[in-house]
C-alpha positions in Angstrom: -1.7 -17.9 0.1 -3.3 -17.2 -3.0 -5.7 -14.7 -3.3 -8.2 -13.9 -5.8 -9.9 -9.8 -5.8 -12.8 -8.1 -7.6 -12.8 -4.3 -7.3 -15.3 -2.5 -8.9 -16.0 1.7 -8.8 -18.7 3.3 -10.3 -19.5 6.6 -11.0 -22.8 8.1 -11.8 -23.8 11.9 -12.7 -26.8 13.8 -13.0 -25.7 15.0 -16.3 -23.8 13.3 -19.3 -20.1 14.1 -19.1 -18.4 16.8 -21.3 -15.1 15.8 -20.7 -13.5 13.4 -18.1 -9.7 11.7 -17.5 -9.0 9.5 -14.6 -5.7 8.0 -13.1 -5.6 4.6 -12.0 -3.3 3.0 -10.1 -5.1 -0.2 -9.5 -2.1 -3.0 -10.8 0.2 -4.8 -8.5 2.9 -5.5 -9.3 5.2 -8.9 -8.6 7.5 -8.1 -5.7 8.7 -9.7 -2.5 6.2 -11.4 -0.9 3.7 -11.2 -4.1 3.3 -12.4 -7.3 0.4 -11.6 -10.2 -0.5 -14.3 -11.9 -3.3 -12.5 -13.5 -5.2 -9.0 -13.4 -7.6 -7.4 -15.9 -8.9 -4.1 -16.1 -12.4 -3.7 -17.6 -14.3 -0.5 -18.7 -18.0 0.6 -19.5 -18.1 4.1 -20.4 -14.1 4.7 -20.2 -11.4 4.0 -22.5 -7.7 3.7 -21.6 -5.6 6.4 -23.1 -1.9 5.3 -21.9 0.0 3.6 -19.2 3.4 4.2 -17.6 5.4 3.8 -14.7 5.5 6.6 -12.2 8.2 7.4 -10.4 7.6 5.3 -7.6 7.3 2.2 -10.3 3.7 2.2 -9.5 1.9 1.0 -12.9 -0.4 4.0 -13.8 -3.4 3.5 -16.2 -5.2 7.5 -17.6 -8.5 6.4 -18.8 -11.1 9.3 -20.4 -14.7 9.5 -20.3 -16.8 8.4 -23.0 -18.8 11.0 -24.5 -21.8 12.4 -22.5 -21.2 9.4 -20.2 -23.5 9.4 -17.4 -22.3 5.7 -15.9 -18.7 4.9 -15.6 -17.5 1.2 -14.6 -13.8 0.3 -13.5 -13.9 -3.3 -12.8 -10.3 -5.2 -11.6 -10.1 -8.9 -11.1 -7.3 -11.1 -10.5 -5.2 -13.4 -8.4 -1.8 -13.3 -6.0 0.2 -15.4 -4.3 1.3 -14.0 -1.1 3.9 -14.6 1.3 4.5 -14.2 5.0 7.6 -12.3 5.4 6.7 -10.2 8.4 5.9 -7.1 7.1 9.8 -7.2 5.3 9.6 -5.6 2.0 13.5 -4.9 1.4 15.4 -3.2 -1.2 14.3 0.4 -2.6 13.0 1.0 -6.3 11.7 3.7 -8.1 13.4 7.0 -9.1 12.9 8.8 -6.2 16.0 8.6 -3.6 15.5 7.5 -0.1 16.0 11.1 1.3 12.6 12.1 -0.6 11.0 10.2 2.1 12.2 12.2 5.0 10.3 15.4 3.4 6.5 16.1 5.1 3.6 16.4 2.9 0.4 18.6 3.0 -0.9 15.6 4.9 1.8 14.8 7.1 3.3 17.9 8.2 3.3 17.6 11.9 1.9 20.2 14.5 1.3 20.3 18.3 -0.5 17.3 18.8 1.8 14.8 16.8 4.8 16.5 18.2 3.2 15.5 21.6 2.6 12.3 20.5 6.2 11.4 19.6 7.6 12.9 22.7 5.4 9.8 23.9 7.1 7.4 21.8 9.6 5.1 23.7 12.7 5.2 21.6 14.0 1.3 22.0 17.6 0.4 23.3 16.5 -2.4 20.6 16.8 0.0 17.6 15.1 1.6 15.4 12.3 -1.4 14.3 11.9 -2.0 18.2 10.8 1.8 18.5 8.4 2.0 15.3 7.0 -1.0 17.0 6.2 1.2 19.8 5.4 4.5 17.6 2.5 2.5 15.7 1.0 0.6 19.3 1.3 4.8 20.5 -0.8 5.9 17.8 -3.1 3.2 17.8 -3.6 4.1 21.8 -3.7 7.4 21.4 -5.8 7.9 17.6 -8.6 4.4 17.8 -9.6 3.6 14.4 -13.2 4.9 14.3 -14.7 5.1 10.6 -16.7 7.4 9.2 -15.3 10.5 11.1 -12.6 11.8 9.0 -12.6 12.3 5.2 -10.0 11.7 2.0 -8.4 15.0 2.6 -8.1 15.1 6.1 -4.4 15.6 7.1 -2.2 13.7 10.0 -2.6 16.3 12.8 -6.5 17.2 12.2 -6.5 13.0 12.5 -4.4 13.3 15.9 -6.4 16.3 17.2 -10.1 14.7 16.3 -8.7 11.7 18.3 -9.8 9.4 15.6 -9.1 7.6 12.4 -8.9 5.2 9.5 -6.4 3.0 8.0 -5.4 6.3 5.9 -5.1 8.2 8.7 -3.2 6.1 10.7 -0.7 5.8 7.8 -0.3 9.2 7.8 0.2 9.7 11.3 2.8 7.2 11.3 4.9 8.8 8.4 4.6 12.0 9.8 5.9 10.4 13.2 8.8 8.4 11.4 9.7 11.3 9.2 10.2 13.2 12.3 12.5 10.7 13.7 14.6 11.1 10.3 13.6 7.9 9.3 12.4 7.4 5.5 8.6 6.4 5.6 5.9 5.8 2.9 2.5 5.5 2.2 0.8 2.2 1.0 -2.1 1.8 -0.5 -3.7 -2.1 -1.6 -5.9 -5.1 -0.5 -6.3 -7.3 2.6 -7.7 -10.4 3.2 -10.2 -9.8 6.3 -10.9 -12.2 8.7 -14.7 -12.2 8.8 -16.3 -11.7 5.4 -15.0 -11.3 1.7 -16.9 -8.2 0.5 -15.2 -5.0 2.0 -16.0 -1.0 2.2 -13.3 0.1 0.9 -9.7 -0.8 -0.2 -6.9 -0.6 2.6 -3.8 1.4 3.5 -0.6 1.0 5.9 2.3 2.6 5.6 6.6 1.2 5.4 9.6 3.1 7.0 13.1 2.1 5.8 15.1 0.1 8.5 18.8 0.0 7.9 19.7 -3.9 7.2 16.3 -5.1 6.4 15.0 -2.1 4.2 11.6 -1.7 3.5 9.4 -2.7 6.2 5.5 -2.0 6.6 3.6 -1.3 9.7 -0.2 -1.5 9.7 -1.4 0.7 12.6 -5.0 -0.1 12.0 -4.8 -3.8 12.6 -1.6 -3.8 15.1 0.4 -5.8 12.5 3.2 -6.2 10.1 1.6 -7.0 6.5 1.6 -10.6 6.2 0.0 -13.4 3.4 -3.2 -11.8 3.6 -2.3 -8.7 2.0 -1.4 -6.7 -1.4 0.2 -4.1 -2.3 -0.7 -2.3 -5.2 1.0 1.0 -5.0 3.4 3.4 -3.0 4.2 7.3 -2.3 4.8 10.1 -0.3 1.4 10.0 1.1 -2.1 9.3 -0.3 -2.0 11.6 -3.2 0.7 9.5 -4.7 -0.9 6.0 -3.8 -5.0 7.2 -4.5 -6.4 4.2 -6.6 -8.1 6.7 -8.6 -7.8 10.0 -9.0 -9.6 12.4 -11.4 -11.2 15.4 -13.0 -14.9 15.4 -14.8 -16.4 18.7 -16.6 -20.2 18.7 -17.5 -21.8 17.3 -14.6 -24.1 19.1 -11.8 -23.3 15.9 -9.0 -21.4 12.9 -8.8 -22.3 9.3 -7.2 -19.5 7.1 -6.6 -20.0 3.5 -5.4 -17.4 0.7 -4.7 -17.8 -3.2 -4.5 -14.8 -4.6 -3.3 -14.3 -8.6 -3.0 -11.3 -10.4 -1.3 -11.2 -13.8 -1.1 -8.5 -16.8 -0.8 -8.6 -19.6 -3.2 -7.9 -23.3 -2.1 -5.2 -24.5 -4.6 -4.7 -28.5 -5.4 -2.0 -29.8 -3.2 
């Protein structure tokens, strides 16, 4: 499938801008199941400093404010072939070892109520894909998606114990869960191709536990699915903090307005 996505954030303050610098991590990467054939990055009132790879080979972009800024525009546009391979991402890369994703987080460190919820969790004579099967139809059951109720920093068990969530949320919950199981597990964040309509709310998250013999292999809670065509990945961690498409500090300014247009669309190609 190939896919073609516009994603655009703006900030607005009441006051120009002393000082600014924003990470980005807003560039996919070819990798199984993908491949980039384009992607710009665009910027009114922003200029890219440097770029690197982090540690979890995620392409990272630090942009700075322009001076006394009171707008800021960070448009991305490009397209992807996709492929169906059942959620099967396979080998590891990046620096970090695999053991560095059995480690909780601020946001995943389990308490009561996910500890309840795993005792749930029917662990499959099948092995251990069979059972994260059942761990992310548990979650799902027992944590609806519901938005609107939580917030960016809200953490797996304040998730579990509101009884509600978001695709962020979920992916928490399930990497929390996995990690607890001593299974490696990751957070993901990217794009995906809804159903419905083309403009979106907000870009999407799932998160990928390691399976011995088929490695890497995602689990999207939210929508009861293993990523498939209609999705992107853009970039991995140990949870959100490590994935945020943009993160950032701004100095000089009394309030700040963030909006987000977010297009996803698949092209029809010439047979």
């Amino acid at each position: 499938m190939q896919l073609a996505i516009r994603h655009t954030t703006r900030y607005r303050f009441d006051q120009p801008a002393t000082y600014g610098l924003q990470r980005l991590r807003l560039m996919p990467k070819t990798t199984q199941g993908q491949e980039v054939i384009d992607w710009r990055v665009e910027y009114v009132g922003a200029r890219e400093e440097l770029s690197y790879d982090d540690q979890h080979f995620n392409h990272v972009t630090l942009v700075s404010l322009e001076e006394d800024a009171q707008e800021v525009t960070i448009t991305c546009h490009g397209t992807v072939i996709t492929r169906d391979n059942a959620g099967v991402i396979g080998q590891h890369s990046g620096h970090l070892p695999l053991w560095a994703f059995l480690s909780q987080t601020a946001f995943t460190k389990p308490g009561p109520k996910i500890r309840q919820l795993l005792a749930a969790v029917e662990r499959s004579d099948e092995g251990t894909l069979a059972t994260l099967h059942n761990l992310s139809a548990a979650i799902l059951a027992r944590v609806p998606y519901k938005p609107g109720e939580t917030r960016v920093d809200t953490t797996a068990e304040e998730a579990v114990t509101a009884g509600h969530a978001v695709c962020q949320d979920h992916a928490h919950i399930f990497i929390s869960a996995a990690r607890a199981m001593d299974i490696p597990a990751r957070y993901v964040s990217g794009y995906l191709l809804m159903d419905d309509r083309v403009q979106q709310d907000a870009t999407h998250a799932w998160a990928e536990a390691w399976v011995d013999g088929l490695g890497w292999v995602g689990f999207d809670v939210s929508n009861e699915i293993c990523p498939d065509h209609r999705y992107v990945r853009v970039a991995t961690g140990r949870d959100y903090h490590d994935a945020a498409p943009l993160t950032g500090i701004s100095f000089g300014t009394v309030a700040e307005h963030l909006e987000v247009d977010l297009a996803v669309e698949q092209q029809v190609t010439a047979q």
